[in-house]
C-alpha positions in Angstrom: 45.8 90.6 244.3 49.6 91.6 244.9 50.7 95.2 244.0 53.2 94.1 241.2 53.6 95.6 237.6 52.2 94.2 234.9 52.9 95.0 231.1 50.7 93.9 228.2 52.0 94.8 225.0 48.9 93.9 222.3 45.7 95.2 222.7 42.7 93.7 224.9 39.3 94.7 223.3 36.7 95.1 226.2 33.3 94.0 225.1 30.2 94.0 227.5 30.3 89.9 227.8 34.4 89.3 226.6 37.5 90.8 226.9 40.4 89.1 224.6 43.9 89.7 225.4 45.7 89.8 221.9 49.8 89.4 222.2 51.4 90.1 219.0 54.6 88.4 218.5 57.2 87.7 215.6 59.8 84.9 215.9 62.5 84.6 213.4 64.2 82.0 215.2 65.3 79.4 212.8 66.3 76.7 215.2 63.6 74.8 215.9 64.4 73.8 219.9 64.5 77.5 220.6 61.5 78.7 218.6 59.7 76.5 220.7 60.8 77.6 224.2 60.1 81.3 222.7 56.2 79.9 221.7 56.4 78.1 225.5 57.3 81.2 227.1 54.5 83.2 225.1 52.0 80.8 225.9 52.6 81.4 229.7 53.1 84.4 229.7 49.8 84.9 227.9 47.6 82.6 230.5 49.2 84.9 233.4 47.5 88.0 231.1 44.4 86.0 231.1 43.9 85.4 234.5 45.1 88.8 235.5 42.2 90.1 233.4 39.5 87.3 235.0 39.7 88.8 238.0 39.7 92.5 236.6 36.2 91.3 234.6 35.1 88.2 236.7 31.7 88.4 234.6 32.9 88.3 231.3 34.7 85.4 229.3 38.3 86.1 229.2 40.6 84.8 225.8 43.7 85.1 225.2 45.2 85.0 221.4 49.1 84.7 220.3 49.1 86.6 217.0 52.6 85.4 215.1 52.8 88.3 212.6 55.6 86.5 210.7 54.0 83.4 210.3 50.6 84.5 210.1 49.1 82.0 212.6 46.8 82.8 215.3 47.2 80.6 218.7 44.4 80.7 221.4 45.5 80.5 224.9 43.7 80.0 228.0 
């Protein structure tokens, strides 16, 4: 693993068997093209997270989760 910086803002609960990386995000972007670059960008941001934390905890399950505050809507990411 590379000696870079990396910046989660959410929380990752730690169980004994999973560890969930929850990224809590708000997007008030009306024009539909851009929202969904923003929910691309998220979404790949979010599966870097996730396999950052697999090789932290290689024997748990790892999930990642987009949490869209405004729209309340939950997105599971891998």
């Amino acid at each position: 693993m590379s000696a870079k910086r990396v910046v989660v803002k959410g929380r990752v609960p730690v169980d004994p068997d999973e560890v969930v990386v929850i990224d809590f995000k708000s997007c008030d972007e009306a024009d539909p093209d851009q929202r969904s670059e923003f929910e691309d960008e998220n979404r790949a941001r979010l599966a870097r997270y996730v396999a950052l934390m697999k090789e932290f905890y290689p024997k748990c399950t790892v999930r990642g989760v987009l949490a869209y505050l405004d729209q309340l809507r939950f997105e599971e990411v891998e």
